[in-house]
C-alpha positions in Angstrom: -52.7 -22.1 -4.7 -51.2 -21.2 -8.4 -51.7 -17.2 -7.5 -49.8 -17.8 -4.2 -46.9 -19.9 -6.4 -46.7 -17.0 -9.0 -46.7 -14.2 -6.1 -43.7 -16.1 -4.8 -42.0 -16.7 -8.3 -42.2 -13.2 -8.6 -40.7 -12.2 -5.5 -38.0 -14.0 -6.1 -37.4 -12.5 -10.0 -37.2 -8.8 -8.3 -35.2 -10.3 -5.4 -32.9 -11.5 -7.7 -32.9 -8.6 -10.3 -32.0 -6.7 -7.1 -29.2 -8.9 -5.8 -27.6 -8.2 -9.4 -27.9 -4.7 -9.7 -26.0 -4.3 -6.2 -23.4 -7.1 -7.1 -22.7 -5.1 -10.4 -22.5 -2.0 -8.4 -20.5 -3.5 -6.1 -18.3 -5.3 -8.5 -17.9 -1.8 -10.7 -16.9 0.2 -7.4 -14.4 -2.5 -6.2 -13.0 -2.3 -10.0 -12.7 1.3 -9.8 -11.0 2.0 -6.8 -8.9 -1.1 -7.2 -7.8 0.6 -10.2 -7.6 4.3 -8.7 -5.3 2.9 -5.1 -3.1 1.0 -8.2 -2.3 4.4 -10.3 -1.6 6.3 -7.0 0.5 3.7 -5.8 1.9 3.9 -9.1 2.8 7.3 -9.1 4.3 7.4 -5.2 6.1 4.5 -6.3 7.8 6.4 -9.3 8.3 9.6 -6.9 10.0 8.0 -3.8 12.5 5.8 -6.7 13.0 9.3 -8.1 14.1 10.8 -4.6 16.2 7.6 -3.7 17.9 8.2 -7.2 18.8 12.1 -6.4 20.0 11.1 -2.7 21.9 8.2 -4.1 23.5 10.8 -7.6 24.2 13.3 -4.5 26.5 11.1 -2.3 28.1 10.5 -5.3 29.3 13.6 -5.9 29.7 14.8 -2.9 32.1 11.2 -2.6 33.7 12.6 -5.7 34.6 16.2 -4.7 35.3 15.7 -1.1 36.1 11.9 -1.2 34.3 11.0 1.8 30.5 11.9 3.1 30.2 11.8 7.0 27.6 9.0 8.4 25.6 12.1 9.9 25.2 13.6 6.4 24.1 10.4 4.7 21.1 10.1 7.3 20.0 13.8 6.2 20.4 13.0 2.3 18.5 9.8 2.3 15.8 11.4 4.3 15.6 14.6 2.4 12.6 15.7 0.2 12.6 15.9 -3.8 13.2 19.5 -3.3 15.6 19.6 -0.7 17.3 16.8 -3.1 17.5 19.1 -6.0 18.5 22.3 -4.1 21.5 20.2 -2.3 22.4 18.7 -5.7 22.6 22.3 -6.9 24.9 23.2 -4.1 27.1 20.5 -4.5 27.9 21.8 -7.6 29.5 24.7 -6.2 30.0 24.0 -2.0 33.7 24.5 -0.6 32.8 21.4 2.0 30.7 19.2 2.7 29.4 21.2 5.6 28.4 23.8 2.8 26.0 21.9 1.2 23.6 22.0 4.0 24.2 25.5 5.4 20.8 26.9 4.0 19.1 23.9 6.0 
């Protein structure tokens, strides 16, 4: 009876040596792409409040040299990509019209 007590004890030592092991696997993998999904989050966060910043800085000087910026132009700004951002913030600079701005699209 004792060897069949100590069999069991044993048993349940590496069943619960294993149980750790795969909760601190687990627990480490959780922990490291918790942490990876934050920092990329991060990072897309910081890009789309940099291209809501250039869309917003473009209105604004397109309000300033032609005093007004058509409805149907603001949809295209806020919806445009970081490089079409910087390439009609470029033209701005320079553009006759409005309507000039986005004659390379």
């Amino acid at each position: 009876m004792l060897a069949w007590i100590k069999t069991e004890r044993n048993s349940y030592e590496n069943s619960l040596k294993y149980y750790r092991d795969m909760k601190n696997v687990i627990d480490t993998a959780k922990g490291e792409g918790w942490e990876e999904g934050r920092a990329e989050g991060h990072a897309e966060g910081r890009a789309e409040g940099r291209a809501e910043g250039e869309a917003k800085a473009l209105i604004k000087i397109l309000e300033k040299r032609f005093d007004t910026v058509p409805e149907s132009f603001r949809k295209v700004i806020l919806s445009g990509t970081a490089d079409q951002l910087e390439e009609w913030i470029e033209a701005a600079l320079d553009a006759p019209s409005v309507e000039a701005v986005f004659d390379g699209e």
